[in-house]
C-alpha positions as CSV (number, residue, x, y, z in Angstrom):
1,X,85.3,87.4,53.9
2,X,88.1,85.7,52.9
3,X,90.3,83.3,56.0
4,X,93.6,84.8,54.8
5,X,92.4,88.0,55.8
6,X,92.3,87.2,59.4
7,X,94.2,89.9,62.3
8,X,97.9,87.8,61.9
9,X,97.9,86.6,65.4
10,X,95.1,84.4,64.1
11,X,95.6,80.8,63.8
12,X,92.5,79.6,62.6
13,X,88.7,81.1,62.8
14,X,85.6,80.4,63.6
15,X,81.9,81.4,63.1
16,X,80.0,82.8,66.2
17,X,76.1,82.8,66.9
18,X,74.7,86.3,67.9
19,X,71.7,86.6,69.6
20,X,70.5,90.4,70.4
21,X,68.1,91.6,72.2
22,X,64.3,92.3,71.1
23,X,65.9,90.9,67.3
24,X,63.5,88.0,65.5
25,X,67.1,85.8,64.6
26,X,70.4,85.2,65.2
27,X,72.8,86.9,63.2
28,X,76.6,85.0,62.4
29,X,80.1,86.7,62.4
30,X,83.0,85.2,61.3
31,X,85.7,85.9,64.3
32,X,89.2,85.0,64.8
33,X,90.9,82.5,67.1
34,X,94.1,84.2,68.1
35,X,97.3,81.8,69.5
36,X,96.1,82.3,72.9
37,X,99.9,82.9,74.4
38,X,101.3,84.9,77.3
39,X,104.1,86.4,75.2
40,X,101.6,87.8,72.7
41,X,100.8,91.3,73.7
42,X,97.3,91.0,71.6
43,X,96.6,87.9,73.5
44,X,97.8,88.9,76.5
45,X,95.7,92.2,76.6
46,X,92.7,90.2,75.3
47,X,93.0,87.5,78.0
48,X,93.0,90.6,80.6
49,X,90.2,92.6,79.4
50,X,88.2,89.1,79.8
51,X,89.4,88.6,83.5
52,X,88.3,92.3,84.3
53,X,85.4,91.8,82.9
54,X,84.8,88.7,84.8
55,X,85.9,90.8,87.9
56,X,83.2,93.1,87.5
57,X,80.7,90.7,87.4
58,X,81.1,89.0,90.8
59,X,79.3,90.3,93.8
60,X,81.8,92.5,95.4
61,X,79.9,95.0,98.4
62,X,80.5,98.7,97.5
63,X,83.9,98.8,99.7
64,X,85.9,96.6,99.4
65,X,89.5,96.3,101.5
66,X,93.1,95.6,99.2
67,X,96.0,93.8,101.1
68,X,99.6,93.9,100.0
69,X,101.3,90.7,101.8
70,X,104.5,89.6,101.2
71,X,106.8,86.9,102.0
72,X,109.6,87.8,105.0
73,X,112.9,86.6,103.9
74,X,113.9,86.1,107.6
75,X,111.6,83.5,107.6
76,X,111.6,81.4,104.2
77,X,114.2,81.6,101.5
78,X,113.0,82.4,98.0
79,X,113.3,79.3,96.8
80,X,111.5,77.2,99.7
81,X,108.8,80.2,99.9
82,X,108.2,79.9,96.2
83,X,108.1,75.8,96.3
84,X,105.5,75.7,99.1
85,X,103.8,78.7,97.8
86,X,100.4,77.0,97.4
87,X,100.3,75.1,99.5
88,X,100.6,77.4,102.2
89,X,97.9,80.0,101.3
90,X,95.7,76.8,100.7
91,X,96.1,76.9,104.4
92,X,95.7,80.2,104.8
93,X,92.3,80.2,103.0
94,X,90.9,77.2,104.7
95,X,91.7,79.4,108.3
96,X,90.3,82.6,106.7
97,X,86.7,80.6,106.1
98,X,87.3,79.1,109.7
99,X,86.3,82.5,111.1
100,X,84.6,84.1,108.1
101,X,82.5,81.2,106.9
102,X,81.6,83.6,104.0
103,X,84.8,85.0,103.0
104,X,85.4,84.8,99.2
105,X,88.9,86.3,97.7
106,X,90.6,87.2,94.6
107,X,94.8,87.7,94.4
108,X,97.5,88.1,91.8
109,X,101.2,87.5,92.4
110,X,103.8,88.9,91.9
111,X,108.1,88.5,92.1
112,X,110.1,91.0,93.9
113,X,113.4,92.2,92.6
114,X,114.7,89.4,95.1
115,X,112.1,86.7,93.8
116,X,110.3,86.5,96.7
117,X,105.7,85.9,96.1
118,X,104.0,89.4,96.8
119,X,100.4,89.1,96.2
120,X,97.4,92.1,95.9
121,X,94.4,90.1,97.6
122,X,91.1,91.5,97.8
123,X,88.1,89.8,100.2
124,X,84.2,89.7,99.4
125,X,84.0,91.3,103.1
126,X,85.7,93.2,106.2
127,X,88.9,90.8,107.7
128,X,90.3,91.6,110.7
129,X,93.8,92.9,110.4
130,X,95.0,90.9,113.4
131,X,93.4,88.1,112.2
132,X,94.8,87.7,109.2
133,X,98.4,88.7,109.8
134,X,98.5,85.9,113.2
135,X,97.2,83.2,110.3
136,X,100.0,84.5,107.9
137,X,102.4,84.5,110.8
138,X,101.3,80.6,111.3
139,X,102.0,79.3,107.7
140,X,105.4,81.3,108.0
141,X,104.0,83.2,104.6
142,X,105.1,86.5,105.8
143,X,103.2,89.8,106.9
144,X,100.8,92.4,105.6
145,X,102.3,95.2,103.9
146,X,99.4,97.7,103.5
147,X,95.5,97.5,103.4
148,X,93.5,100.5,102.5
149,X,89.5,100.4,101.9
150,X,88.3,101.7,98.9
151,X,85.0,101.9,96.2
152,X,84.4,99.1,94.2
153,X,84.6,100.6,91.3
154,X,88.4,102.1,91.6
155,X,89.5,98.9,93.3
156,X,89.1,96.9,90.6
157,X,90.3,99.8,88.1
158,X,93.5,100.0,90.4
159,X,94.1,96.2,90.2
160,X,93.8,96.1,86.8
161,X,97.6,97.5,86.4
162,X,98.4,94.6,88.4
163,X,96.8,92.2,86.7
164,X,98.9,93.7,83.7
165,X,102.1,93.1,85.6
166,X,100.9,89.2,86.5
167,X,100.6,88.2,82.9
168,X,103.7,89.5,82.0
169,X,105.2,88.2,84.6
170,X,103.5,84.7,83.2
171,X,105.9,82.4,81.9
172,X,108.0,82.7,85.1
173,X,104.8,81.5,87.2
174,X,104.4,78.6,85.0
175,X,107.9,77.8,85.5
176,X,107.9,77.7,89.0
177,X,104.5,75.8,88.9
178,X,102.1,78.3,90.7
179,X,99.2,80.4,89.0
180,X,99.6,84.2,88.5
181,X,95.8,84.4,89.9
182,X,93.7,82.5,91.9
183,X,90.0,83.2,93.3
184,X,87.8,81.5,95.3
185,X,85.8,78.6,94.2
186,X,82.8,80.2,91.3
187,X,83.3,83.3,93.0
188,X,84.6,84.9,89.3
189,X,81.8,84.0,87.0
190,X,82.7,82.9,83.4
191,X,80.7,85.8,81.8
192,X,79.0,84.7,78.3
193,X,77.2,88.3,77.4
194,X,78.9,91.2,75.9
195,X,77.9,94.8,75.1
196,X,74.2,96.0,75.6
197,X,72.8,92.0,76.7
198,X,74.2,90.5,73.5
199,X,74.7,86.5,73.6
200,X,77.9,85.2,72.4
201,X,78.2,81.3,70.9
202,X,80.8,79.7,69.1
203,X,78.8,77.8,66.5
204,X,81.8,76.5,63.9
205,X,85.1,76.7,63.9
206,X,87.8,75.5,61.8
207,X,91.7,75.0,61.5
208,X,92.5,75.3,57.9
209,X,89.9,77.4,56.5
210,X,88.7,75.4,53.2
211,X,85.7,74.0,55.3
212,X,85.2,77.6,56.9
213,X,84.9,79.3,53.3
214,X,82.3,76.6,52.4
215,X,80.3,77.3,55.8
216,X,80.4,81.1,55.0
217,X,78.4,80.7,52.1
218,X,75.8,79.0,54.5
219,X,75.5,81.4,56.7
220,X,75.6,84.7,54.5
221,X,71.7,83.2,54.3
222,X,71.2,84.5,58.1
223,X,73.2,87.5,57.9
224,X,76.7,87.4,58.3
225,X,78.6,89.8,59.3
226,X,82.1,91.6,58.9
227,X,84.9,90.1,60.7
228,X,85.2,90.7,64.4
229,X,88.9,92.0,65.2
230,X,88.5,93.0,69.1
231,X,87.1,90.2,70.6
């Protein structure tokens, strides 16, 4: 398989070791390396299909509760709300663990038509209502919004559309120097297995391609495949 051949967001490619189950060797696939950017829409849907996926691998219970919060304008401006954004739910977490020593989270932001931080959280457990809206209250972040209960399953499917609408909203994060998502510390696992237990290992990569072709031939020994265009 030629390099030039690549999907076009592809800036350089790479060979990937496959291990399946119950087979007696590895099999190699020559895969892309797309440009990895936020205003790619390939990219951008890729790097959220991994962060679900990741999602659904973490030990959430089988209900799980999903707070809307948002910053009060009678309290903080936009721009001093945004500017001591993190560190102020920093605070807010470090209270939370206070009085739920086990209490992991997971939260994407997102901008108001005013600018002001809205975040979807969702908690590893049951939180008090009370309890979390007087710590809110005392980092002046703002107030709780709504908080339903729901499955597991269609809570993460529902905060997939805003996961969606934090990667878009990307760039204007980075500007402002907070993350669009955050989690708790290993909570989200950095999932290595794909469909049906397969193993998935970068073994070569390459920037120009020349060396790439040459490893190709290498590998076509151990039965390489076609080229992977959905990661």
């Amino acid at each position: 398989m030629n390099y030039n051949t690549l999907p076009s967001c592809s800036t350089r490619g790479g060979v990937a070791r496959i291990v399946r189950p119950g087979a007696s060797r590895p099999t190699y696939k020559l895969i892309p390396f797309r440009c990895g950017k936020m205003s790619c829409p390939v990219c951008r849907n890729i790097k959220r299909k991994r962060l679900v996926r990741r999602l659904k691998a973490a030990h959430w219970p089988s209900m799980i509760y999903f707070w809307t919060i948002t910053t009060d304008p009678g309290v903080l401006s936009a721009d001093e709300a945004l500017r001591t954004m993190a560190r102020r739910w920093h605070l807010v977490c470090r209270n939370l663990q206070r009085e739920y020593p086990d209490i992991c989270f997971f939260r994407v932001l997102e901008f108001t038509q005013s600018g002001l931080p809205h975040m979807h959280i969702m908690f590893n457990r049951f939180v008090s209502w009370h309890t979390f809206q007087r710590i809110l209250m005392q980092q002046s972040f703002g107030r709780v919004l709504h908080v339903k209960q729901m499955p597991r399953d269609p809570a993460l499917a529902y905060l997939t559309k805003y996961i969606t609408k934090s990667l878009c909203s990307y760039q204007k994060a980075r500007e402002l120097h907070v993350r669009s998502w955050s989690a708790s510390l290993r909570f989200i696992p950095h999932v290595s297995w794909f469909q049906d237990g397969t193993e998935f290992q970068i073994v070569y990569d390459d920037h120009l391609g020349f060396r790439l072709e040459r490893m190709l031939h290498y590998y076509q020994l151990y039965g390489l495949e076609e080229v992977l265009t959905e990661p």
